[in-house]
ROMARRO-471366 format. One record per residue: residue in one letter; x, y negated, z negated of N, C-alpha, C in turn. Coordinates in steps of 0.2 Angstrom, whole numbers, always signed. Atoms other than C-alpha are relative to their C-alpha. Example, Ala and Ser with C-alpha at 12.3 -4.5 7.8 and 13.67 -1.06 7.14 Angstrom:
<nodes>
<residuo A	nxx +4	nyy +6	nzz +0	caxx +62	cayy +22	cazz -39	cxx +4	cyy -6	czz +0>
<residuo S	nxx -4	nyy +6	nzz +1	caxx +68	cayy +5	cazz -36	cxx -4	cyy -5	czz -3>
</nodes>
This chain:
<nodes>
<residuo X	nxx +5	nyy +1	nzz -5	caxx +594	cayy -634	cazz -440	cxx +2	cyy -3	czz +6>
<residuo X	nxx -3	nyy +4	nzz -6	caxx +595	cayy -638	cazz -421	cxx -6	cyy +1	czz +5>
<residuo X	nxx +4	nyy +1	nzz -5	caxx +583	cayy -644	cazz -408	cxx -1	cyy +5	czz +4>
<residuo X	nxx -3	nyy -3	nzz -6	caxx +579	cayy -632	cazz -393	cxx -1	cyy -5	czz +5>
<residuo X	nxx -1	nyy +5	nzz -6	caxx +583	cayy -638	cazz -377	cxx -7	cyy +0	czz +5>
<residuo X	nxx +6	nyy +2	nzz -2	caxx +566	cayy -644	cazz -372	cxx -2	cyy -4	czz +4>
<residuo X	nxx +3	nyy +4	nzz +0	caxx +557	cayy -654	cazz -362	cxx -3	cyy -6	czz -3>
<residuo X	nxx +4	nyy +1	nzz +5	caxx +549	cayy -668	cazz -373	cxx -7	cyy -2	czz +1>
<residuo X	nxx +6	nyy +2	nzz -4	caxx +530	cayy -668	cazz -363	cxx -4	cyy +3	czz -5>
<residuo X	nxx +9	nyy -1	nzz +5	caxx +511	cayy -666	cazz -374	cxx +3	cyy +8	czz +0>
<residuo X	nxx +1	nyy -8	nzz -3	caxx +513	cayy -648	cazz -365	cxx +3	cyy +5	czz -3>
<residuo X	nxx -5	nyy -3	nzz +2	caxx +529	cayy -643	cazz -372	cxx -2	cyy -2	czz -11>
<residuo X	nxx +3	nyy +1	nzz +5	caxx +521	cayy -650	cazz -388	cxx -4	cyy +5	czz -2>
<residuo X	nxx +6	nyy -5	nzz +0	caxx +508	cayy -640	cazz -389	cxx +1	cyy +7	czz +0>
<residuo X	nxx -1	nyy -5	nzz -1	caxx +515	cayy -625	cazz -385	cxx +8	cyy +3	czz -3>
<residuo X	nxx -4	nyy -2	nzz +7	caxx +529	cayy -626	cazz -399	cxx -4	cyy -1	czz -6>
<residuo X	nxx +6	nyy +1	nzz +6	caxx +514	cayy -629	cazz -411	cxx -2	cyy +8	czz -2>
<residuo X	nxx +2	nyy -9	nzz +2	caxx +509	cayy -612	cazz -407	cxx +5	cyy +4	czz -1>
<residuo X	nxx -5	nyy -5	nzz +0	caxx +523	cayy -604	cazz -408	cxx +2	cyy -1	czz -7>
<residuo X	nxx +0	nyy +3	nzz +8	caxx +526	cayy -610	cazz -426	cxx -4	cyy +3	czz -4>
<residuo X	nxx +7	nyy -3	nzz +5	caxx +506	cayy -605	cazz -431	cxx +4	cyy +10	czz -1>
<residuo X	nxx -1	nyy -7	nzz -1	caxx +514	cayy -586	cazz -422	cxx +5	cyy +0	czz -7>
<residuo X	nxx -8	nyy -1	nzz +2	caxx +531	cayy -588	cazz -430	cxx -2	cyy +3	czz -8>
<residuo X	nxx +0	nyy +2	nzz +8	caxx +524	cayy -592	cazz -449	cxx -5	cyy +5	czz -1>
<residuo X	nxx +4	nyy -6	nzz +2	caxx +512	cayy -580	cazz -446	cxx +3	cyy +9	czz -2>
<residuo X	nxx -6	nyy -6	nzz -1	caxx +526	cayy -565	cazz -442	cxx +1	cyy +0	czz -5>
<residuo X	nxx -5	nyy -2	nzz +9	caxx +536	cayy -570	cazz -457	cxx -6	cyy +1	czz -6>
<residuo X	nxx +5	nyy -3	nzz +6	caxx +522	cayy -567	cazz -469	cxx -2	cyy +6	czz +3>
<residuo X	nxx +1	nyy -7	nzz +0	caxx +517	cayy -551	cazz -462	cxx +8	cyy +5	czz -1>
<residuo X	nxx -7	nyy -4	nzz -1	caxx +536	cayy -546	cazz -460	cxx +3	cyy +0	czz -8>
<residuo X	nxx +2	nyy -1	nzz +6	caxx +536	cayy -551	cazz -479	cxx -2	cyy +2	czz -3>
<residuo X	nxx +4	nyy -4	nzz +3	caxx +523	cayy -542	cazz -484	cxx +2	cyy +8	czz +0>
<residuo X	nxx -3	nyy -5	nzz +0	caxx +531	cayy -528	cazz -478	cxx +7	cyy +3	czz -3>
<residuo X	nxx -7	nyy +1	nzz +4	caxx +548	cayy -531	cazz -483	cxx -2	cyy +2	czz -9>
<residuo X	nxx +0	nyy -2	nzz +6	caxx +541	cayy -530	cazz -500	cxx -3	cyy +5	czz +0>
<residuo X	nxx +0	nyy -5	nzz +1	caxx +532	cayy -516	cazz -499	cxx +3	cyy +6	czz +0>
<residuo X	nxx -6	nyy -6	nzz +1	caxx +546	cayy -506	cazz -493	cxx +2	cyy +0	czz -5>
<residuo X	nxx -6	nyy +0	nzz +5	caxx +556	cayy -511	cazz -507	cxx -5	cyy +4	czz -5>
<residuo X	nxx +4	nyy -5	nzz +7	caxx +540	cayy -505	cazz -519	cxx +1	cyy +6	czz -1>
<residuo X	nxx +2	nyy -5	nzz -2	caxx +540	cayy -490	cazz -511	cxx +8	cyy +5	czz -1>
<residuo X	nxx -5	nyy -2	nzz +0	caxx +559	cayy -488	cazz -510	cxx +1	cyy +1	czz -10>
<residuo X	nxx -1	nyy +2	nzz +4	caxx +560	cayy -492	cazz -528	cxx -3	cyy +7	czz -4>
<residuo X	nxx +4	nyy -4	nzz +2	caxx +546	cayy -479	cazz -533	cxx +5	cyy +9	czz +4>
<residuo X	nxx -6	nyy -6	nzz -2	caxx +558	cayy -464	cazz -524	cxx +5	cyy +0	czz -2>
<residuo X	nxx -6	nyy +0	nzz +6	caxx +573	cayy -469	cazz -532	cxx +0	cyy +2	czz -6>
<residuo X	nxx +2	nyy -3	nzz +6	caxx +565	cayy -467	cazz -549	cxx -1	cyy +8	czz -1>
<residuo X	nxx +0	nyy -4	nzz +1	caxx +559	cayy -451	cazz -544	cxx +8	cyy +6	czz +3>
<residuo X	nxx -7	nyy -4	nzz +0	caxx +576	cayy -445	cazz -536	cxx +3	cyy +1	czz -8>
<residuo X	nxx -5	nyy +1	nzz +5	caxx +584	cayy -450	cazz -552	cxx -2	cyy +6	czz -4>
<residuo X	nxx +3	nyy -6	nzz +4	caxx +571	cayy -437	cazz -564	cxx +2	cyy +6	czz +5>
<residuo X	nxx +0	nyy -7	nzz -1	caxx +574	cayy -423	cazz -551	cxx +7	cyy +2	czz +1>
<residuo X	nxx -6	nyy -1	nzz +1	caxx +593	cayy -424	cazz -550	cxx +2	cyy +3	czz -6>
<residuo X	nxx -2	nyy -3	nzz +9	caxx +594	cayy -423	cazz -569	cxx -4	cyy +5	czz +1>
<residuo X	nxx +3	nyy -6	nzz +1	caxx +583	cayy -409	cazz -569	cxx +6	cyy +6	czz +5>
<residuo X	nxx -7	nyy -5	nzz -3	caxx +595	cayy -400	cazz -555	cxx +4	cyy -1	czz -3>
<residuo X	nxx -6	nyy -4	nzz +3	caxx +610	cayy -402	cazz -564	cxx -4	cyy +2	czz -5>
<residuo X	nxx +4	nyy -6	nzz +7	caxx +602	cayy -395	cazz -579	cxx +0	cyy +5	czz +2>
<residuo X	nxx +2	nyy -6	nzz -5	caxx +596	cayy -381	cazz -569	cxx +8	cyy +3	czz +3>
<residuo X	nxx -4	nyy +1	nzz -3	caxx +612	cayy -380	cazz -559	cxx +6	cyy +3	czz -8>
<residuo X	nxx -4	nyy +0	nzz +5	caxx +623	cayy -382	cazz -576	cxx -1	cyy +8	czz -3>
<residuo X	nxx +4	nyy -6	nzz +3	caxx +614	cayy -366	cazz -585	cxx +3	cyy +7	czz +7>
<residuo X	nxx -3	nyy -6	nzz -6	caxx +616	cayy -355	cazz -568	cxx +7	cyy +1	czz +2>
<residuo X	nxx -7	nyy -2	nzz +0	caxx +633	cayy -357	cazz -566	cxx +5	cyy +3	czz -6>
<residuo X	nxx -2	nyy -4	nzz +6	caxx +637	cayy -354	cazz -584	cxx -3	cyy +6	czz -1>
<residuo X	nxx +3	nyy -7	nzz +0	caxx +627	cayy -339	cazz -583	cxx +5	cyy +5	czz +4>
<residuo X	nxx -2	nyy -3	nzz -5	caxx +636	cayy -334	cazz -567	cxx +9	cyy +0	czz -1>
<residuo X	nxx -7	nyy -2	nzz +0	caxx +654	cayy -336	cazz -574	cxx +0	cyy +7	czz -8>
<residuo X	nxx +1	nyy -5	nzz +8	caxx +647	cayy -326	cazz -591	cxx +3	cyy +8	czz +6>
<residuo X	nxx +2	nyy -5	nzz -5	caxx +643	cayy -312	cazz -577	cxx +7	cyy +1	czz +3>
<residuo X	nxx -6	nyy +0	nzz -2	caxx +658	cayy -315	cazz -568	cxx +9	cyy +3	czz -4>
<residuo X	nxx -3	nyy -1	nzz +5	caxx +668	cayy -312	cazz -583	cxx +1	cyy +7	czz -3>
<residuo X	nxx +3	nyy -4	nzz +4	caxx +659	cayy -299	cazz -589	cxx -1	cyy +9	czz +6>
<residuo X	nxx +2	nyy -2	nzz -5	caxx +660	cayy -288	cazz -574	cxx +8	cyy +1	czz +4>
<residuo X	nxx -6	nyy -4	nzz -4	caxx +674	cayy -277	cazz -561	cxx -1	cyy -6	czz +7>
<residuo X	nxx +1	nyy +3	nzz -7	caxx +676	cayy -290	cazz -544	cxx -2	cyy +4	czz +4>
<residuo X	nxx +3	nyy -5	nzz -4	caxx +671	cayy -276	cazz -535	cxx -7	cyy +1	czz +0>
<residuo X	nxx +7	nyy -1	nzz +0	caxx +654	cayy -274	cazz -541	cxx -2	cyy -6	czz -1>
<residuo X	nxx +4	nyy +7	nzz -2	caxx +651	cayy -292	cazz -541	cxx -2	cyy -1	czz +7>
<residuo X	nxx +0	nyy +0	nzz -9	caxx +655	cayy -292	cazz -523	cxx -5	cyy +5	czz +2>
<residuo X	nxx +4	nyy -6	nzz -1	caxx +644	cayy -275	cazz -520	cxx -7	cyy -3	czz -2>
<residuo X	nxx +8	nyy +2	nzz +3	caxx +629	cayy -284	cazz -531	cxx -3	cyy -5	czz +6>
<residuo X	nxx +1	nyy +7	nzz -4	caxx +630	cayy -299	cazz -519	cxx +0	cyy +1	czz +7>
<residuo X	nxx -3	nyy -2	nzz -7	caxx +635	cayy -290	cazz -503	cxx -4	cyy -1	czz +5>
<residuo X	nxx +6	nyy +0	nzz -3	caxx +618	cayy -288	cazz -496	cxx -7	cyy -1	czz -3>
<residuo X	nxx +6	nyy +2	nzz +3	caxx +604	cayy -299	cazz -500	cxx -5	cyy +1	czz +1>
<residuo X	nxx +6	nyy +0	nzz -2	caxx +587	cayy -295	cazz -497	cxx -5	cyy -7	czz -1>
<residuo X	nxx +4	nyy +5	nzz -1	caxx +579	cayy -312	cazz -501	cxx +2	cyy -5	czz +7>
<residuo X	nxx +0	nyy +5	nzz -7	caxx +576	cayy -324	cazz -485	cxx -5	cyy -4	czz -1>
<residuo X	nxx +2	nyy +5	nzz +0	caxx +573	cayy -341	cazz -487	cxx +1	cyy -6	czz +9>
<residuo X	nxx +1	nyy +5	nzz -8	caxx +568	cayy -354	cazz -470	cxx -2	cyy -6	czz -4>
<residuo X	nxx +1	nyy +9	nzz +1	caxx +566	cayy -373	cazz -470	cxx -4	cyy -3	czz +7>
<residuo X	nxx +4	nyy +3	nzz -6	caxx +555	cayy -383	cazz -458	cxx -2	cyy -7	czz -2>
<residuo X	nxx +2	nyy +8	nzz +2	caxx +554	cayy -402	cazz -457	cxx -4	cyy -4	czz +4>
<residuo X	nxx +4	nyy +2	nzz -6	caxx +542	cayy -412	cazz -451	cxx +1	cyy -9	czz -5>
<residuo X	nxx -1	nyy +4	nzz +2	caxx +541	cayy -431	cazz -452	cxx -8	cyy -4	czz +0>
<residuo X	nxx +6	nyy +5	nzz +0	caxx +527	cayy -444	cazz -459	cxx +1	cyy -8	czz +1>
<residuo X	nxx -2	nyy +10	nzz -2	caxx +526	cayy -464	cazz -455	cxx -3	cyy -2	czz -6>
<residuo X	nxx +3	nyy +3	nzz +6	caxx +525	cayy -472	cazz -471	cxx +4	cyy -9	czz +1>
<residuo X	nxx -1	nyy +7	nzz -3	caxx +525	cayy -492	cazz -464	cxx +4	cyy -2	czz +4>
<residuo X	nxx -2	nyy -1	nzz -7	caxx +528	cayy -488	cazz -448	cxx +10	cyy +2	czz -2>
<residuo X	nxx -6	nyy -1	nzz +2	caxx +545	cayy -480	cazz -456	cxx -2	cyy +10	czz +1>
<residuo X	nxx -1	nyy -6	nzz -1	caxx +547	cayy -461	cazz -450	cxx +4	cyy +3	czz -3>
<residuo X	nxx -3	nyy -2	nzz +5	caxx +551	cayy -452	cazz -465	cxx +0	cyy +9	czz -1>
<residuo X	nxx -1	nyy -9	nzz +3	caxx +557	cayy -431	cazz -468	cxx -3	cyy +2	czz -5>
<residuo X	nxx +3	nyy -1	nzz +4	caxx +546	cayy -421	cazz -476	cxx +2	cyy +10	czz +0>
<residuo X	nxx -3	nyy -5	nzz +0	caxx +554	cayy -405	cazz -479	cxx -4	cyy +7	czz -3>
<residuo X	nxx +3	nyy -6	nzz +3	caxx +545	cayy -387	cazz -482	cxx +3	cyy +8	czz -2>
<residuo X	nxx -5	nyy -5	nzz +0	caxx +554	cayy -373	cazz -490	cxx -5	cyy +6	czz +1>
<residuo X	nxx +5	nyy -8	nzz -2	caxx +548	cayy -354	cazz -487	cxx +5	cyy +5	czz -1>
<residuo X	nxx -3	nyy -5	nzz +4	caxx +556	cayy -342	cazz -499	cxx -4	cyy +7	czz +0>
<residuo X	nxx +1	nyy -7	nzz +1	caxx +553	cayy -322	cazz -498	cxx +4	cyy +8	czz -1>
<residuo X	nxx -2	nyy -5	nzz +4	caxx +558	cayy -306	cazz -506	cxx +2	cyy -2	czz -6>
<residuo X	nxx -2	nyy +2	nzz +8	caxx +568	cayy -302	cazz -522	cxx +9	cyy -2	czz +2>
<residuo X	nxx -7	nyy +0	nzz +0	caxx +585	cayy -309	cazz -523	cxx +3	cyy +5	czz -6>
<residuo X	nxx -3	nyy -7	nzz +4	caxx +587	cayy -295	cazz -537	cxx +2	cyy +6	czz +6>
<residuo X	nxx +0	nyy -3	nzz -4	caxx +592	cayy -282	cazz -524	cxx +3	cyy +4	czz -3>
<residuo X	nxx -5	nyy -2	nzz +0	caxx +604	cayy -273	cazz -532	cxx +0	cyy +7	czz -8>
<residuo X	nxx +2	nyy -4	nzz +5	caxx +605	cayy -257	cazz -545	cxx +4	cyy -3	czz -7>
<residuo X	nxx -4	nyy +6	nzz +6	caxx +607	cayy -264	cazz -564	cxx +3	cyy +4	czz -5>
<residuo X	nxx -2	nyy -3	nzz +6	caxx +617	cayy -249	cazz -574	cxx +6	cyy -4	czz +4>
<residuo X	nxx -7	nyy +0	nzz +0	caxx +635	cayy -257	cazz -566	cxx -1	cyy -10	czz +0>
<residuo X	nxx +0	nyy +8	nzz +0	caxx +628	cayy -278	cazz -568	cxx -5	cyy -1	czz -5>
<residuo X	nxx +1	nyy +2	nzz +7	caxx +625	cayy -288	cazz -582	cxx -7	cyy -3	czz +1>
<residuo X	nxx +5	nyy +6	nzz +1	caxx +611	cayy -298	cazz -587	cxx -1	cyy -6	czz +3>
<residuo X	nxx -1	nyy +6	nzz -2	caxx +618	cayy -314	cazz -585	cxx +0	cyy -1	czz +7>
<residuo X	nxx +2	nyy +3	nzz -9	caxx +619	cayy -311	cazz -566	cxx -5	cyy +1	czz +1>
<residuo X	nxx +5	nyy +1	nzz -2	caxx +603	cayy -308	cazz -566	cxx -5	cyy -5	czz +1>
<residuo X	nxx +2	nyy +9	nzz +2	caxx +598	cayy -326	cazz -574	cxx +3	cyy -6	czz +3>
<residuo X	nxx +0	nyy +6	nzz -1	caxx +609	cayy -334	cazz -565	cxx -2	cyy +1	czz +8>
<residuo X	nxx +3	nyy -4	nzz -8	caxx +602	cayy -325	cazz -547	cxx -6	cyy -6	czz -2>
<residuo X	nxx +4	nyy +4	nzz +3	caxx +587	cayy -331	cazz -555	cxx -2	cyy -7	czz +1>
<residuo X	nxx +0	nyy +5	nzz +4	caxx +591	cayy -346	cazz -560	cxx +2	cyy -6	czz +6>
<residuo X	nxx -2	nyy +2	nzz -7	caxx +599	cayy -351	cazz -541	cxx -7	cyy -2	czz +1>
<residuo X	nxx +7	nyy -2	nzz -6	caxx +583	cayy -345	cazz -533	cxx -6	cyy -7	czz -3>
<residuo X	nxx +6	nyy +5	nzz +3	caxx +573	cayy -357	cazz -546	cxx +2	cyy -9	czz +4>
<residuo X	nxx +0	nyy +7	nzz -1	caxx +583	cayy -373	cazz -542	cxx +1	cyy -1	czz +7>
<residuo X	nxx +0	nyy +1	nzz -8	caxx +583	cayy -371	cazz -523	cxx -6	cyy -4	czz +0>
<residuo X	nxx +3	nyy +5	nzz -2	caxx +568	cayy -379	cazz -520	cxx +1	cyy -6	czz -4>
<residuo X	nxx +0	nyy +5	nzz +2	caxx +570	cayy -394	cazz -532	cxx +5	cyy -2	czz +4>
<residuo X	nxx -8	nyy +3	nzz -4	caxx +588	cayy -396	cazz -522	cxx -3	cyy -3	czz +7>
<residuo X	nxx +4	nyy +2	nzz -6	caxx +576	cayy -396	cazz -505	cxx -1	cyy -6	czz -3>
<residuo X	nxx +2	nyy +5	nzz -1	caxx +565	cayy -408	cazz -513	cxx +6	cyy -8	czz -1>
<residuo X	nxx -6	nyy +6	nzz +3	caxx +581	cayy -420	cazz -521	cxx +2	cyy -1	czz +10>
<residuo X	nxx -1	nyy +7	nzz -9	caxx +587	cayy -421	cazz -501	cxx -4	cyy -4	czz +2>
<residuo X	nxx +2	nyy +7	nzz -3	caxx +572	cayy -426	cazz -495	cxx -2	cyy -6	czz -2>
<residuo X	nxx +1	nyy +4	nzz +3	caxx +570	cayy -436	cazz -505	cxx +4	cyy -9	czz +0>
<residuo X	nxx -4	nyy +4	nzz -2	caxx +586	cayy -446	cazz -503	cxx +1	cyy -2	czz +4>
<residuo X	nxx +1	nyy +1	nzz -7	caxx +584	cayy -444	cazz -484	cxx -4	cyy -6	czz +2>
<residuo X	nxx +4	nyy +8	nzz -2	caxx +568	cayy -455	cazz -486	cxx +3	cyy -6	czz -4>
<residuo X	nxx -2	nyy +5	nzz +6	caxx +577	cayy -466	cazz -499	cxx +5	cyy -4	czz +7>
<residuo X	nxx -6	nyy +2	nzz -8	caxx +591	cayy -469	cazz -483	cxx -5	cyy -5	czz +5>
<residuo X	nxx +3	nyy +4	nzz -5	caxx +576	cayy -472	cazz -470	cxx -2	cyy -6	czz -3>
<residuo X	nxx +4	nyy +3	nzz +4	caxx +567	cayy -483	cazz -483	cxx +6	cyy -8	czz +2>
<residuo X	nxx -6	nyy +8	nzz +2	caxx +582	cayy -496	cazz -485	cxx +3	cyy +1	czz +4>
<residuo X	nxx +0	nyy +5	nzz -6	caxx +588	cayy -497	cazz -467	cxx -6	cyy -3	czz +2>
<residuo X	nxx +6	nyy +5	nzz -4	caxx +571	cayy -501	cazz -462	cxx -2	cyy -8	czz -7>
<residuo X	nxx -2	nyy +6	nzz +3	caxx +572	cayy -514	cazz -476	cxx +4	cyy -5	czz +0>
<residuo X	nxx -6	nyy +7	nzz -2	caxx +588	cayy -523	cazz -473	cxx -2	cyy -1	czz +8>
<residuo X	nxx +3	nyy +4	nzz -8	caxx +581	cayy -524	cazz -454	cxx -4	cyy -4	czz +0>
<residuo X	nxx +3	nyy +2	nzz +1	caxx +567	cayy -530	cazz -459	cxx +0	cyy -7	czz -4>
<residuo X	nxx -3	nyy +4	nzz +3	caxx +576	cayy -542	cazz -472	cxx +1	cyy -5	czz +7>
<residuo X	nxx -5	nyy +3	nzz -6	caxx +587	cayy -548	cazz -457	cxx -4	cyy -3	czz +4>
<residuo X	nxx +6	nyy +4	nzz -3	caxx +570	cayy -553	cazz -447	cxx -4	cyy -6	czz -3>
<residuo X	nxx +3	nyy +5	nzz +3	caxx +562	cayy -563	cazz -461	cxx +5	cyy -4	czz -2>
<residuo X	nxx -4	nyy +6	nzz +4	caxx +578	cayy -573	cazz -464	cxx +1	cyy -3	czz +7>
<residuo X	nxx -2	nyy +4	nzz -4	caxx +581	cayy -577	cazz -447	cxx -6	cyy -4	czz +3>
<residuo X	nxx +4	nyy +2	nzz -3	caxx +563	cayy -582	cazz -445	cxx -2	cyy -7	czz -6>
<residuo X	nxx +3	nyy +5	nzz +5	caxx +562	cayy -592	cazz -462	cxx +6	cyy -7	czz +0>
<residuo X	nxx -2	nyy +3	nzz +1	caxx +579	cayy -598	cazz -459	cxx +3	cyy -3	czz +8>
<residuo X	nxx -2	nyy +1	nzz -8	caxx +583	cayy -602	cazz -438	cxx -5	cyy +0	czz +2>
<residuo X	nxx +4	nyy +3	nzz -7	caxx +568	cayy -601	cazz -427	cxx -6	cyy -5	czz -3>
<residuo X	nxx +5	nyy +7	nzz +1	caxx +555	cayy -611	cazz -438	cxx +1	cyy -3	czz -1>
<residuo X	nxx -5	nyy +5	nzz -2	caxx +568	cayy -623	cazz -442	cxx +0	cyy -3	czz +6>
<residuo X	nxx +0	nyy +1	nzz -6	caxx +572	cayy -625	cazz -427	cxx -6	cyy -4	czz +4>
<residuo X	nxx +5	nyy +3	nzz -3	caxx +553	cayy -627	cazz -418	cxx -3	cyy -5	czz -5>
<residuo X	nxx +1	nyy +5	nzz +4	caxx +551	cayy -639	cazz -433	cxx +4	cyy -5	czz +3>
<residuo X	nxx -4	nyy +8	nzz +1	caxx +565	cayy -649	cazz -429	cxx -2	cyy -2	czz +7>
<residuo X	nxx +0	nyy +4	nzz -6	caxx +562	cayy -650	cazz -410	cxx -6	cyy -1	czz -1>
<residuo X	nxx +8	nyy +3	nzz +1	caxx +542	cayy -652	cazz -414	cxx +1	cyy -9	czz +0>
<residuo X	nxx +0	nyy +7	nzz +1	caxx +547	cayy -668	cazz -423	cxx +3	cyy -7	czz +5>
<residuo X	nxx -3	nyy +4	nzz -4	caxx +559	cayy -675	cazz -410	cxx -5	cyy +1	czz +6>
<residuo X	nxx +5	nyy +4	nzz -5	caxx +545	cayy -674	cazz -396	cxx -3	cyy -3	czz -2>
<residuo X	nxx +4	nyy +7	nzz +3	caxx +535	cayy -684	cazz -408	cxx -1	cyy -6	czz +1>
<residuo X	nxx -2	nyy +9	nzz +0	caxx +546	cayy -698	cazz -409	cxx +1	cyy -2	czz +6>
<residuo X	nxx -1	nyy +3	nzz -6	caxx +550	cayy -697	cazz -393	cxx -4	cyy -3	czz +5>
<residuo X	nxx +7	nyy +2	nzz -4	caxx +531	cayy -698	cazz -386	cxx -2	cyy -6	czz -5>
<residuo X	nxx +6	nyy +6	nzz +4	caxx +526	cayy -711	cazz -401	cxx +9	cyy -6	czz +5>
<residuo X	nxx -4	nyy +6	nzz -3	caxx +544	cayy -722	cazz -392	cxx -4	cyy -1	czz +6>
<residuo X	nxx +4	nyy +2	nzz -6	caxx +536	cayy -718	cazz -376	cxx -6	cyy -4	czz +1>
<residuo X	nxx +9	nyy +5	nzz +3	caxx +518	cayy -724	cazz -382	cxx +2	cyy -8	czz -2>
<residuo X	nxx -1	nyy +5	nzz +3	caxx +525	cayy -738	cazz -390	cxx +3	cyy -6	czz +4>
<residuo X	nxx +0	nyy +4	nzz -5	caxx +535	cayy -744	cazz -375	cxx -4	cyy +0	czz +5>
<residuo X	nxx +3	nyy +2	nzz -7	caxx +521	cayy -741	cazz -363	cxx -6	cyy -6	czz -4>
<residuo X	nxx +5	nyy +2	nzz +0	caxx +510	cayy -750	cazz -373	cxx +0	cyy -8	czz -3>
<residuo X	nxx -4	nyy +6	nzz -1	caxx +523	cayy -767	cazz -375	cxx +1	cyy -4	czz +7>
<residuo X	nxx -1	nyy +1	nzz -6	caxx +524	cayy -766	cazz -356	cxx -8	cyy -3	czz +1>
<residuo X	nxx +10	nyy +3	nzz -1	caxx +502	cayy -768	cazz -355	cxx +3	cyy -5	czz -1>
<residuo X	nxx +0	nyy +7	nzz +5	caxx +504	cayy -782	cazz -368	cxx +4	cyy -6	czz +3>
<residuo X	nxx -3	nyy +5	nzz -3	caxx +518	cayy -791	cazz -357	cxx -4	cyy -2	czz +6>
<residuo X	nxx +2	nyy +2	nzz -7	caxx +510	cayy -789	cazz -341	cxx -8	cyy -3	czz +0>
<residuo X	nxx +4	nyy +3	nzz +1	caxx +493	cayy -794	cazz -348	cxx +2	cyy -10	czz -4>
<residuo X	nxx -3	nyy +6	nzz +3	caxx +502	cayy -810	cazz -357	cxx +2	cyy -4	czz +7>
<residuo X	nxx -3	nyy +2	nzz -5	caxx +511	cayy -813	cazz -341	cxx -7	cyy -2	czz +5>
<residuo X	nxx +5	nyy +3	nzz -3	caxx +494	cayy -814	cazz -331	cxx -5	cyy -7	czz -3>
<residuo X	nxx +6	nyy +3	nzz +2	caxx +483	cayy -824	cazz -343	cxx +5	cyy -7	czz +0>
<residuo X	nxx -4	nyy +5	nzz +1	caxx +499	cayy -837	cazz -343	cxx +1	cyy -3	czz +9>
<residuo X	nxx -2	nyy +1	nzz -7	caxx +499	cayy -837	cazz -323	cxx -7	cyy -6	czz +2>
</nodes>
């Protein structure tokens, strides 16, 4: 803790008093929030974890399909089946304030068939793992955004961290410690003005 460099007048008293009401007010709302983030962060995290495990699952199945297919097939007509897609997918992101925290909200928009292709020279399995792609796209969207807010979420917590330590542990400190020391310093001054009366009344009534 360290004093600040203050005058020590009523004035200046008073007007570290309130600064202290503000300050201690700040850290509990900046508190308040801090944890909320973190509930909030905590609750995203969880679900990232279930949609991750579901994409690799998803993910694991479609590849192994698509080396089956790969296997099972002329490079030529794999490359021919794949050459020209007719499905077309877009993305568009917009963002929500969730505790004054500006967080990605991503919207995917899928259309046509990713089947395009004629099926007496391609297997099955390329079929399911076309399929099987086209199914785990959006779950992959949502795992980004998901992460993207998990990102915002925990800088704007360690910022917000770093505000309620330097207000719990340096500026309230602080207008404490110099509150105290204009105290003493107005109860010395009170105490010497009020030795000085006492002499100067002693010295008249002995005159």
């Amino acid at each position: 803790m360290a004093k600040l460099n203050v005058n020590p007048t009523r004035m200046e008293l008073l007007n570290l008093k309130k600064q202290i009401k503000t300050a201690e007010r700040g850290h509990k709302l900046l508190r308040d929030k801090q944890d909320g983030l973190m509930q909030k962060f905590m609750e995203i995290i969880r679900e990232a974890k279930t949609i991750r495990k579901n994409v690799e699952d998803k993910l694991q199945k479609a590849f192994k399909n698509f080396m089956q297919a790969s296997a099972m097939m002329y490079p030529e007509m794999l490359e021919n089946a794949l050459l020209f897609p007719s499905a077309e997918t877009s993305l568009a992101v917009e963002t929500k304030n969730v505790m004054s925290v500006r967080i990605p909200h991503f919207k995917l928009h899928q259309k046509g068939n990713i089947l395009n292709y004629g099926y007496l020279q391609t297997s099955g399995e390329l079929d399911m793992a076309l399929e099987a792609f086209q199914e785990v796209l959006p779950l992959l969207v949502k795992l980004a955004q998901i992460e993207r807010q998990a990102e915002r979420l925990a800088e704007e917590t360690e910022k917000t961290r770093r505000r309620v330590n330097a207000l719990e542990h340096m500026l309230i400190p602080n207008l404490k410690e110099t509150v105290k020391f204009i105290s003493m310093k107005l109860n010395e001054a009170e105490r010497s003005s009020i030795t000085g009366v006492m002499r100067i009344k002693a010295s008249m009534e002995n005159a």
